[in-house]
N, C-alpha and C positions, 0 to 999 in steps of 0.2 A: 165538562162536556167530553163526550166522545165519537168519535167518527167511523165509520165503515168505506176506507177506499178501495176502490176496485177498477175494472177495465170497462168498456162499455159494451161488455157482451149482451146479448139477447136476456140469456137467463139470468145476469145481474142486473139489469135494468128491469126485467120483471119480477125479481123478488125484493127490490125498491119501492116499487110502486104499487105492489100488495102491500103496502104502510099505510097507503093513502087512497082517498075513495076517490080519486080524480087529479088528471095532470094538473089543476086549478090548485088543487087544496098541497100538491107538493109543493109549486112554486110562492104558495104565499105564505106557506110554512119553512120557506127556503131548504126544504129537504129535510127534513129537521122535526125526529119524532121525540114525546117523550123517553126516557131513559127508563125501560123495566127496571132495573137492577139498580139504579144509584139514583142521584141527585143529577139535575142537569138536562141537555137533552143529547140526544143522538144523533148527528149529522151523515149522511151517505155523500160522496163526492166520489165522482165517476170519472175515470180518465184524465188525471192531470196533464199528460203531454198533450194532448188532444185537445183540451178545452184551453189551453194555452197559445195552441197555433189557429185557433177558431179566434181568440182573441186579438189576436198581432194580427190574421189578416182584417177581421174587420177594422180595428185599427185605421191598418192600410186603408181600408177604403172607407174612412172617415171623412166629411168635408165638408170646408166653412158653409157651404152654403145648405148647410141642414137636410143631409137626405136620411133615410128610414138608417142608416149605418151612421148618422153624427150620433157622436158618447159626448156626455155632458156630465159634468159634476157641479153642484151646486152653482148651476144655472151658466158655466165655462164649458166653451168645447173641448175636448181633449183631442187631439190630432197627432198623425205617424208623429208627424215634424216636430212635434213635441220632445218625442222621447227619442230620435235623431240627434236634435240640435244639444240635447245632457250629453247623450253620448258623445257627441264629439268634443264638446266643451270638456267636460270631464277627461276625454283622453290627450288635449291638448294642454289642461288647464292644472290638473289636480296634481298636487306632490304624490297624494296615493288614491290613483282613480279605482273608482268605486268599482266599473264594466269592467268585464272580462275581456281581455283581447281578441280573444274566442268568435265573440259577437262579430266583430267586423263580415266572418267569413259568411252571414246567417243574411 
């Protein structure tokens, strides 16, 4: 497989989605066209710093009691407090912790 990343400008996000005949048909093709040239398909992914901190904040506002922002993986909530309580356990706990120190200040 191959990938096309880029930033989420205007004109890359529209020469994206002249791939596909509808926001519908990107998303349930996860972006994800066949490969003219090879074997495999083509992936497009936009803005990783960006879809990163989209992530961490909904995250943030994940919560037990199931609103439109609870993440679930095979049927478990995932919560901030989750990946909080690694991080600390990890910086308190590991001979070589995994987080960056970095993190604290974020």
């Amino acid at each position: 497989s191959h990938a096309c990343l880029c930033d989420g400008g205007q004109a890359n996000r529209d020469f994206m989605m002249g791939h596909f005949g509808s926001k519908e048909e990107a998303i349930s093709r996860n972006f994800t066209i066949d490969n003219l040239y090879g074997e495999g398909g083509y992936s497009f992914i936009m803005d990783p710093p960006h879809n990163i901190k989209k992530l961490r904040n909904n995250l943030e506002k994940s919560t037990p009691t199931g609103t439109a922002r609870s993440f679930r993986h095979r049927g478990k909530q995932i919560l901030w407090a989750h990946l909080k309580d690694s991080y600390l356990h990890d910086k308190t706990n590991a001979r070589a912790p995994v987080t960056s120190p970095r993190i604290k200040d974020h």
